[in-house]
C-alpha positions in Angstrom: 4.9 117.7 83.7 2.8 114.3 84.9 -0.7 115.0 86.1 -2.0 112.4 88.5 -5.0 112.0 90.8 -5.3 111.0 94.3 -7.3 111.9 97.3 -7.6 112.8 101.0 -10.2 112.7 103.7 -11.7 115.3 105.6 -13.8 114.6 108.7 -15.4 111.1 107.4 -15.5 112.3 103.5 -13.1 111.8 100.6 -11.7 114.7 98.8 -10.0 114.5 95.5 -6.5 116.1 95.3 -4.5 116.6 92.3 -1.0 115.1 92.1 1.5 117.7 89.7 4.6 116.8 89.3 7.5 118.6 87.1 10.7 117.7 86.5 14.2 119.5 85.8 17.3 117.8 85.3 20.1 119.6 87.1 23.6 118.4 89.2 21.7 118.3 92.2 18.8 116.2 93.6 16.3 118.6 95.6 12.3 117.9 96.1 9.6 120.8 96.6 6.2 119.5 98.1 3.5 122.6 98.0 0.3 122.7 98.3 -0.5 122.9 102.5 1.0 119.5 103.4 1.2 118.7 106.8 4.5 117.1 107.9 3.4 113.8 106.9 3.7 114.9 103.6 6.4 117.1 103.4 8.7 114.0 104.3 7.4 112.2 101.2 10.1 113.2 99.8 12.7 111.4 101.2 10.8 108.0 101.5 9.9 108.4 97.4 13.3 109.2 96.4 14.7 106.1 98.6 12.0 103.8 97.4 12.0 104.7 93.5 16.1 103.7 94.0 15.3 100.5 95.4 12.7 99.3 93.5 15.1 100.2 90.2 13.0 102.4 88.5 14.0 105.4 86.1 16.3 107.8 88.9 17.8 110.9 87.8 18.7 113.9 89.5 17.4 117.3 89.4 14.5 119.5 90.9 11.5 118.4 91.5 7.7 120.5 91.8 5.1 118.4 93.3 2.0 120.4 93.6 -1.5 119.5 95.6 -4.3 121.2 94.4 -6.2 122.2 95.6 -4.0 124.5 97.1 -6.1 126.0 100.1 -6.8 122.4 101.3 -4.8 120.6 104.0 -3.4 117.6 102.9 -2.9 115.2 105.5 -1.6 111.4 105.8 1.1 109.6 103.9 -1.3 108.5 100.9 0.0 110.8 98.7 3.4 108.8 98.4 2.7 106.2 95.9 0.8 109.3 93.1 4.0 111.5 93.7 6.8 108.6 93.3 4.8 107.5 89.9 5.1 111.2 88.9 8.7 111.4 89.4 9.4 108.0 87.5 7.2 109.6 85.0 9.8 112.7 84.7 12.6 110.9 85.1 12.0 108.5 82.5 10.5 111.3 80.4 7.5 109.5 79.4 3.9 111.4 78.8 1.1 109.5 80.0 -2.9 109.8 80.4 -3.8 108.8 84.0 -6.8 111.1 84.5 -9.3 107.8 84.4 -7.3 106.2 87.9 -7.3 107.4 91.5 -3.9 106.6 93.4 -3.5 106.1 96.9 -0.3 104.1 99.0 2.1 104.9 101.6 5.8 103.6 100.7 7.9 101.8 102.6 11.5 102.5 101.9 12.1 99.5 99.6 9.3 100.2 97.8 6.7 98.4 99.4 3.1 99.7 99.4 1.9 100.2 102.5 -2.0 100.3 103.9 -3.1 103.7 104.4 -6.8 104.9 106.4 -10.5 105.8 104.9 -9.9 104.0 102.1 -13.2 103.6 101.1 -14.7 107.2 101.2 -11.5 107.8 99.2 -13.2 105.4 96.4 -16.1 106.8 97.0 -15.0 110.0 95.9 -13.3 108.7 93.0 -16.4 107.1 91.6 -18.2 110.8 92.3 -15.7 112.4 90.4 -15.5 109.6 87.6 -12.4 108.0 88.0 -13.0 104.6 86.9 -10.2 102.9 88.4 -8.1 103.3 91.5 -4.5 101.8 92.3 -4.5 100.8 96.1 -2.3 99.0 98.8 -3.1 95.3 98.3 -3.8 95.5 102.4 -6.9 97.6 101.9 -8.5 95.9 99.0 -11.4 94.4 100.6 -12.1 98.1 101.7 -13.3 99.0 98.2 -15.5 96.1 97.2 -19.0 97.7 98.4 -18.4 100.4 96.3 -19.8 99.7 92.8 -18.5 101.3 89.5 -15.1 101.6 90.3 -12.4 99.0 89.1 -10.1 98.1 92.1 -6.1 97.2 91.3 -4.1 96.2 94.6 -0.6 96.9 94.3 2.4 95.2 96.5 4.9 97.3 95.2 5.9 100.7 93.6 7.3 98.9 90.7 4.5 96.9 90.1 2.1 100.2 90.2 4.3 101.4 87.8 4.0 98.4 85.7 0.1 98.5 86.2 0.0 102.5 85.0 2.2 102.4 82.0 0.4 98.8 80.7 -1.3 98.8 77.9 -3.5 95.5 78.7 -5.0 95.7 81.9 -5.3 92.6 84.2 -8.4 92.0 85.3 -10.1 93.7 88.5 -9.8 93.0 92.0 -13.5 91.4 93.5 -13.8 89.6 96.3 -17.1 89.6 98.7 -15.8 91.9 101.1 -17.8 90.0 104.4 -16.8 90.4 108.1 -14.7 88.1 109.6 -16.1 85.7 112.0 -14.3 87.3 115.2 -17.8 89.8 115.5 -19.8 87.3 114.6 -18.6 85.0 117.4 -18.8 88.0 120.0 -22.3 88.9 118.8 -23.7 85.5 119.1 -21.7 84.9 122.7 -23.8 86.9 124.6 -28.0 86.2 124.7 -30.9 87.7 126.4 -31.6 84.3 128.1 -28.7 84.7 130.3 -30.9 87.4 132.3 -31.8 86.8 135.6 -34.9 88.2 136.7 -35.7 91.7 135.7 -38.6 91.5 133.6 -39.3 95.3 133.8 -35.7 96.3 132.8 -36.1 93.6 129.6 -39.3 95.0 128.4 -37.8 98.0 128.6 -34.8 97.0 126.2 -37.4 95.0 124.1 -39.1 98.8 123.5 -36.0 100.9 123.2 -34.8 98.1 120.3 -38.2 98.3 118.8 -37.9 102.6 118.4 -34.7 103.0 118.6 -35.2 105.0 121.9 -32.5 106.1 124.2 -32.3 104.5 127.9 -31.0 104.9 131.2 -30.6 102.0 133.7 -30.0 102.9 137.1 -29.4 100.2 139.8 -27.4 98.8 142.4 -23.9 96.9 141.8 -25.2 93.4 140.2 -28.4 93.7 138.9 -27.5 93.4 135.5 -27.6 96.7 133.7 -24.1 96.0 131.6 -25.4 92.7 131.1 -28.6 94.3 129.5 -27.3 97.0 127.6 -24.6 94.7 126.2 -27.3 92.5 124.5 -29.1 95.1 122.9 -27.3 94.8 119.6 -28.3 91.0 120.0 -32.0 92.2 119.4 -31.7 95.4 117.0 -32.6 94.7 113.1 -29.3 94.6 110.8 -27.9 96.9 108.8 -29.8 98.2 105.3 -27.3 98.6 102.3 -26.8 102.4 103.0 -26.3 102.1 106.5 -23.6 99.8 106.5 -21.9 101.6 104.3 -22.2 105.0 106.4 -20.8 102.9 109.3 -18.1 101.1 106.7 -16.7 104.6 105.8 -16.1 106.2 109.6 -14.9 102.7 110.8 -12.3 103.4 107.4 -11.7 106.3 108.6 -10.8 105.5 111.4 -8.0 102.7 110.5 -11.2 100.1 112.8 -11.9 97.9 109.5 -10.1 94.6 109.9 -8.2 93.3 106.7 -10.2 91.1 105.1 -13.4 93.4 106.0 -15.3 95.2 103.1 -18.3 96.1 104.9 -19.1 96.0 108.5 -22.6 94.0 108.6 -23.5 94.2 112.1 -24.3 97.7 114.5 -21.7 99.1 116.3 -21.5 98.9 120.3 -19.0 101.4 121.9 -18.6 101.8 125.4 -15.9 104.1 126.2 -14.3 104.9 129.6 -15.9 107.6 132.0 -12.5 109.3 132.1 -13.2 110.3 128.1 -12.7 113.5 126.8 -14.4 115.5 125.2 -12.6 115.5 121.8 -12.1 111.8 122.4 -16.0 111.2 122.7 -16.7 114.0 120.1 -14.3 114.2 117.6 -11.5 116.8 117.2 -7.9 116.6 117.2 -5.4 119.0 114.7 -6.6 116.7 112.0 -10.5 116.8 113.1 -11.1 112.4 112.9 -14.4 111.3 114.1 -15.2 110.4 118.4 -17.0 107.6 120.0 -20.5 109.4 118.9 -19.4 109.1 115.5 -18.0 105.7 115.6 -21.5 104.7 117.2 -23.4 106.1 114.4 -26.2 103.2 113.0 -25.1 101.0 116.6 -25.1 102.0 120.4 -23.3 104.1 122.7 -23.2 102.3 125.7 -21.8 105.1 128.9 -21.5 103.0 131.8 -21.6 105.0 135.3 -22.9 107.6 133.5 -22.4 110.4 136.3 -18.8 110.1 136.5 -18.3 111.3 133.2 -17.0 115.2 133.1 -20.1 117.6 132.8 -19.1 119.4 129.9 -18.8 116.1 128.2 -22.1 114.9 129.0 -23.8 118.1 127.8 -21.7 118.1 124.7 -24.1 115.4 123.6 -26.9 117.6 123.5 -26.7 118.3 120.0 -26.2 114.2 118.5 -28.6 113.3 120.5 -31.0 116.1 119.6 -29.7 115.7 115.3 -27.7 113.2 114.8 -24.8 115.2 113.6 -21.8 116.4 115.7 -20.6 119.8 114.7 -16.8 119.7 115.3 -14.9 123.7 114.7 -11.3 123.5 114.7 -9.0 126.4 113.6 -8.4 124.0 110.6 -12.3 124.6 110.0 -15.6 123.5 111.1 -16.9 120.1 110.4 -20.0 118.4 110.2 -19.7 114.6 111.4 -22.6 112.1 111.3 -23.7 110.9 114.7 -27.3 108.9 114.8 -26.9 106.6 117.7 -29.1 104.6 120.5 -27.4 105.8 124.1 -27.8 103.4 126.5 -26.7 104.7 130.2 -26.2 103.0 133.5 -25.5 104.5 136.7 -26.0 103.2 140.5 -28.6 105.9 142.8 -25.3 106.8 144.5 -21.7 107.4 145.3 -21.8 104.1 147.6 -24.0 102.3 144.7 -26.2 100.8 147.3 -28.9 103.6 148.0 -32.2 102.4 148.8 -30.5 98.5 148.6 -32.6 95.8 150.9 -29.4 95.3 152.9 -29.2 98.7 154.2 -25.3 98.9 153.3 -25.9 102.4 152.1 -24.3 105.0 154.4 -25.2 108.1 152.3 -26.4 111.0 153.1 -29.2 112.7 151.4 -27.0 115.3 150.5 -24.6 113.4 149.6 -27.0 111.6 147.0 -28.7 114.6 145.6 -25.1 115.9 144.8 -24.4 112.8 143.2 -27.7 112.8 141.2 -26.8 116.5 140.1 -24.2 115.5 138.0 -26.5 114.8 135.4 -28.4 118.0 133.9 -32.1 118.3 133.2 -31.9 118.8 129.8 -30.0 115.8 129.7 -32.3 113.4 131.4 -34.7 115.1 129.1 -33.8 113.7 126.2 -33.6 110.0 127.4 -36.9 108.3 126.3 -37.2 105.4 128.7 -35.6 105.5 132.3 -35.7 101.7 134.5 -35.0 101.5 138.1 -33.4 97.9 138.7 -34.2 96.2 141.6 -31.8 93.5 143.3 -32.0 90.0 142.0 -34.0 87.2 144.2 -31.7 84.8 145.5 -34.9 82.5 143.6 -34.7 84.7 140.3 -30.4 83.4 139.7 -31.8 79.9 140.0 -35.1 79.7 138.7 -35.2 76.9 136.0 -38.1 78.5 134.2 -36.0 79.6 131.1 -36.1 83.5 129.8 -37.2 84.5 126.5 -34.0 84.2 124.2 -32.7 87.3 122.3 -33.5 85.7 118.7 -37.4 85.4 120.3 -37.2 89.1 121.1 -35.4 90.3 117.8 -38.5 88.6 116.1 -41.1 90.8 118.4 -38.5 94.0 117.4 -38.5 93.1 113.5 -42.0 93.2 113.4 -42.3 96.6 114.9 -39.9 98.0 112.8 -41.4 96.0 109.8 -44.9 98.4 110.3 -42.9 101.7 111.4 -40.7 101.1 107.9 -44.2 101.0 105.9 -45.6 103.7 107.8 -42.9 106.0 107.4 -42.5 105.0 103.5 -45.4 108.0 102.9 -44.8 111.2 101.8 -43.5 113.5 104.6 -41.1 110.9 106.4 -37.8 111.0 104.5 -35.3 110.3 106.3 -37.1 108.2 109.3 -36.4 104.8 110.1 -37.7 104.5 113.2 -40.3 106.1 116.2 -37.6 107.6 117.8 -36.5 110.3 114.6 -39.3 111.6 114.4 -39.9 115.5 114.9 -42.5 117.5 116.8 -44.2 118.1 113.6 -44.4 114.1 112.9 -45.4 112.4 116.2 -48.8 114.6 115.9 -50.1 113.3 112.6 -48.8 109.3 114.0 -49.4 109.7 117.5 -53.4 109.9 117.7 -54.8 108.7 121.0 -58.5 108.0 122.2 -59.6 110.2 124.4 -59.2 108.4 127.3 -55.4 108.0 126.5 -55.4 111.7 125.9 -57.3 112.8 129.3 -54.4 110.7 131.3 -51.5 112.1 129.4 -53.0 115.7 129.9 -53.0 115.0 133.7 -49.8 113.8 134.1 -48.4 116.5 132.0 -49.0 119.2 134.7 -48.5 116.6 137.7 -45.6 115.7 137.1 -44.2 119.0 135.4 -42.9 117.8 131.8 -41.5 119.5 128.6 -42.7 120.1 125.9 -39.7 118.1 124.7 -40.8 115.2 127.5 -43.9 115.0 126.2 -43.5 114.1 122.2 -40.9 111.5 123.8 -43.5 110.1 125.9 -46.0 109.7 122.7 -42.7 108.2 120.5 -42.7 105.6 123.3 -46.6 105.1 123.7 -46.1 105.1 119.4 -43.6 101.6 119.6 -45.4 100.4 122.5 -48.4 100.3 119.9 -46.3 99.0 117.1 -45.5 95.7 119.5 -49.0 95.1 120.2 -50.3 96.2 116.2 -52.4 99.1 117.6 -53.4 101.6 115.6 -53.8 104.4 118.2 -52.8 105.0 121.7 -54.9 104.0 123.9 -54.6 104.1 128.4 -52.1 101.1 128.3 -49.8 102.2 125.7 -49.3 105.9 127.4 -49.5 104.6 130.7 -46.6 101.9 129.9 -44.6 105.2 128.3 -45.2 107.1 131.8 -43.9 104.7 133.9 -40.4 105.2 131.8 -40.1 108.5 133.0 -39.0 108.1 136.5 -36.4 111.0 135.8 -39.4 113.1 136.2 -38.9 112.2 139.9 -35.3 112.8 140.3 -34.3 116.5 141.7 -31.6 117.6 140.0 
């Protein structure tokens, strides 16, 4: 019997499965697959037994027991077909041989070739865990693996030439390569700037703040006044990447096949902007193999939702939870899964059906029924947790040709950096694992960092019962008030800092 190891994934995670494969010569040629695979798998065995003829390795017939342990986990994917054909060439050729130091992972094509397979990388990752010090991996995906350090990486082409590489007894040397993004991000990244916005110094400030806390955002305007334009150039401004967020992002963007070939890490924050017609599993997760949604995929980056009241209600509310943890809990009958989900929303939406409500030009022909209905599409708990909320106005015919130029987004990343440069030493103490920025911190948090004077504190106790907020409104206001201080290097709050953080809140005004 051969004994080798490969590996699965489950939600964004890698799981280590063991490859058992026994052999019995008979007159007829039959393969048994156990172990819960899904179809995927169970046709394994009629691409190994094709490709091991092909590629001219050891062949004989008989009966052969391939076994996935562990037994009560669903194996999923074609991955498993490069472990199990080296297993049968194993019992064919009856040759013993110690593989427990390497982790194997390919799809075959039927003349042997090796295939790229998904989530690569959380694969390795799991192998390092469970000390495997080498894995054997489609040459396509072998940028995939170089972030990941004490793991040697051999690419394979073929199934002969894995079988070469397992049964050598002088190793070539390890794949490395600086696995770096390729320049098509890059390029898309640096298209856009903030200096291409007309006008709209409010909405800009406001961007500038939710980039400096990482806050969540609405923008609601009419048709044209720039608020795709604006939330597209907020990754433009956001800090890069630290080592073990990129490599969080690297491993759901494996997952989900979204790495590039030639990509080891992905370097920059995600933007996603899915459609309005979405649904729910789409923008969750889910599926009969759980794989991560557009929350997920945003995790470290932005989730842009562009006319955010046509989205389906129970979609929107289904956001509660990310928004509220960072974590999207997806239950299947396959199981319940845990899948990371830290992101920045960013919403935009016009103040009605029509998109001209309250417009200059009096094109609007709502009525106010009509635009409270639209309004009520979007829940109060909702709006509740969205930190800053900017009402656009129409661009100046003098505003789209003003030669005055606009401040550039590598002047405002500068202004964010810095913020984020005292928040990072700040939260460094005792008592903030885990924070990064103002806009993670809990209840329990914002007190001991918020502190106000007393004047500060005698207008945000007024507008508290004028204008009706949560408790949950509230500690958002003072996580605002706490990066509007961080851009000016206050140490407390004073008037201006919660009065800029109250002016965000014109949801607060909207009947829903």
């Amino acid at each position: 019997m051969t004994r080798l190891y490969s590996s699965t994934v489950l939600g964004v995670d890698g799981v280590e499965v063991e490859v058992e494969v026994d052999f019995r010569p008979m007159a007829e040629k039959r393969t048994f697959i156990v172990g819960l695979p899904d179809a995927a798998v169970k046709e394994s065995g009629q691409r190994v037994d094709t490709a091991i003829q092909n590629s001219g390795l050891p062949f004989q017939q008989g009966v052969f027991v391939v076994n996935l342990a562990p037994a009560d986990l669903r194996k999923q994917g074609p991955g498993f077909d490069l472990p199990i054909a080296l297993g049968m060439v194993a019992g064919a050729a009856e040759r013993d041989m110690d593989a427990s130091s390497w982790c194997i992972v390919g799809e075959l094509a039927l003349d042997g070739a090796v295939r790229p397979v998904q989530g690569i990388l959380p694969q390795i990752m799991e192998a390092r865990r469970m000390g495997r010090k080498r894995i054997m991996l489609p040459r396509a995906n072998a940028h995939e693996g170089t972030p990941v350090q004490g793991v040697e990486i051999y690419p394979v082409a073929s199934l002969k030439e894995a079988w070469a590489l397992l049964t050598s007894s002088v190793l070539p040397p390890p794949f490395t390569a600086s696995g770096r993004e390729d320049r098509e991000a890059e390029d898309k990244e640096t298209a856009v700037d903030f200096d291409e916005i007309k006008g709209q110094p409010y909405a800009r400030r406001a961007m500038e703040i939710a980039a400096a806390g990482g806050h969540n955002i609405l923008l609601c305007g009419s048709p044209g006044s720039g608020k795709s334009m604006l939330a597209q150039r907020l990754p433009t401004i956001l800090p890069p990447l630290n080592p073990e967020e990129a490599l969080e992002t690297s491993k759901i963007h494996s997952v989900c096949g979204l790495l590039k070939r030639g990509n080891g890490l992905v370097a920059r924050r995600p933007f996603r902007a899915p459609h309005h017609t979405i649904s729910d599993a789409g923008l969750m997760g889910g599926g009969a193999n759980i794989t991560p949604g557009e929350v997920s995929l945003a995790h470290n980056g932005v989730l842009f939702l562009d006319e955010l009241p046509e989205f389906h209600r129970d979609v929107l509310e289904a956001m509660r939870q990310p928004l509220e943890d960072g974590t999207v809990t997806v239950a299947r009958s396959g199981g319940t899964l845990h899948l990371p989900a830290r992101f920045q929303l960013v919403c935009a939406m016009n103040p009605c059906k029509c998109g001209w409500y309250g417009h200059p030009s009096g094109r609007c022909r709502c009525t106010e029924n009509e635009v409270q209905k639209y309004l009520s599409r979007l829940s109060g708990p909702l709006l509740d947790r969205i930190d800053l909320c900017v009402e656009m106005d129409p661009i100046a015919f003098d505003e789209l040709h003003a030669v005055v130029p606009s401040e550039s987004s590598a002047d405002l990343r500068k202004q964010v950096l810095a913020a984020r440069a005292i928040q990072a030493k700040r939260y460094a103490a005792p008592g903030f694992e885990g924070v990064l920025c103002n806009a993670q911190l809990t209840a329990g948090q914002v007190r001991r960092v918020c502190r106000m004077t007393p004047a500060a504190e005698r207008l945000l106790r007024a507008s508290y019962d004028a204008l009706g907020l949560s408790a949950r409104a509230h500690d958002r206001i003072l996580r605002v008030a706490r990066t509007v201080a961080d851009l000016a290097g206050k140490q407390l709050l004073d008037e201006d800092c919660v009065l800029e953080a109250l002016q965000y809140r014109a949801q607060e005004k909207v009947e829903v």
